[in-house]
C-alpha positions as CSV (number, residue, x, y, z in Angstrom):
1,X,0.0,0.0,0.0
2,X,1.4,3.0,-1.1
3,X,1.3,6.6,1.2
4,X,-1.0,8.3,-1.4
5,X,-4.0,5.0,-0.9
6,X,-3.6,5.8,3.2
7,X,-4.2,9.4,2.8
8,X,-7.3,8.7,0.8
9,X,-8.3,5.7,3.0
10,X,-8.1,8.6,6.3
11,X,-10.2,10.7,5.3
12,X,-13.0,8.1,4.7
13,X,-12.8,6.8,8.3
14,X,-12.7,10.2,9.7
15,X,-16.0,11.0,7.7
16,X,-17.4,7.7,8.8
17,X,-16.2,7.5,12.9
18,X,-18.3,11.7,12.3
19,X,-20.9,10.1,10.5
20,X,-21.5,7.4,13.2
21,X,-21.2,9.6,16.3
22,X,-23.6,11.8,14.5
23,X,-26.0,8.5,14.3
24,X,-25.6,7.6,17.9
25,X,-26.3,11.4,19.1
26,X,-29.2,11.5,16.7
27,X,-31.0,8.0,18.6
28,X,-29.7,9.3,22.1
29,X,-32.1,12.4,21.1
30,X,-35.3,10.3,19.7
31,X,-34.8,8.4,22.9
32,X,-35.1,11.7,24.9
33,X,-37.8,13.4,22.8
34,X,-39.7,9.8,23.1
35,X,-38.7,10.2,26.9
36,X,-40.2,13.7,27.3
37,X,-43.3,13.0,25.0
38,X,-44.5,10.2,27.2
39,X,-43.8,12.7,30.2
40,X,-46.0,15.6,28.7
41,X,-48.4,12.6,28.2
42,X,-48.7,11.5,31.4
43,X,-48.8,15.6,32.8
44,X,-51.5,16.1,30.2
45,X,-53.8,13.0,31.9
46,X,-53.1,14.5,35.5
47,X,-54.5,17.8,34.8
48,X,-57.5,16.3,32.8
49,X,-57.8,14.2,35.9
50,X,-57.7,17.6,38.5
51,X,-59.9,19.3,36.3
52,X,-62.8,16.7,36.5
53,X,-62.2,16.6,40.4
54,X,-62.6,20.3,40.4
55,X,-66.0,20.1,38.3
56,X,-67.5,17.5,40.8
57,X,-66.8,19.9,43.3
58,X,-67.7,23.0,42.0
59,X,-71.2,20.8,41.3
60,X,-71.6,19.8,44.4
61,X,-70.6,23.3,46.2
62,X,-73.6,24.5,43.9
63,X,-75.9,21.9,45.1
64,X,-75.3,23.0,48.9
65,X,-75.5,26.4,47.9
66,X,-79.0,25.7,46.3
67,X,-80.1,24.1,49.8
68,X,-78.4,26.1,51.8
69,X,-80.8,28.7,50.4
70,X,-84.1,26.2,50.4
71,X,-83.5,25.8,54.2
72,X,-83.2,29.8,54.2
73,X,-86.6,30.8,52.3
74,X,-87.9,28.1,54.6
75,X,-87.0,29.4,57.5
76,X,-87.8,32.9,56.2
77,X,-84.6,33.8,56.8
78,X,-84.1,35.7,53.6
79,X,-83.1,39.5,53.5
């Protein structure tokens, strides 16, 4: 092998060795962004979740408030 055909053979693996670093930091990052998808997912379901608890309670604040003032026009306690 002549010095000319290692020159040219150099270059190549230093393009490749680039090529696959560049590979493995490109999977690394799908594996984060898949990561912080399912995370956002999961965040997305929790707040769904508080914001049906805080309907059911708002309803069933309404519902005392609505008897609390039965009892009140009952008692003739209005103003």
């Amino acid at each position: 092998m002549q010095y000319s055909e290692i020159m040219t053979d150099q270059p190549h693996e230093l393009i490749l060795d680039h090529l696959r670093a560049i590979r493995s930091d490109i999977a690394e990052m799908k594996a984060d962004i898949h990561d912080l998808k399912t995370g956002q997912l999961s965040v997305r379901e929790q707040l769904n979740s508080m914001q049906r608890d805080n309907i059911r309670v708002e309803r069933a604040l309404a519902s005392v408030e609505h008897d609390i003032e039965r009892i009140k026009t009952r008692l003739d306690l209005t103003e």
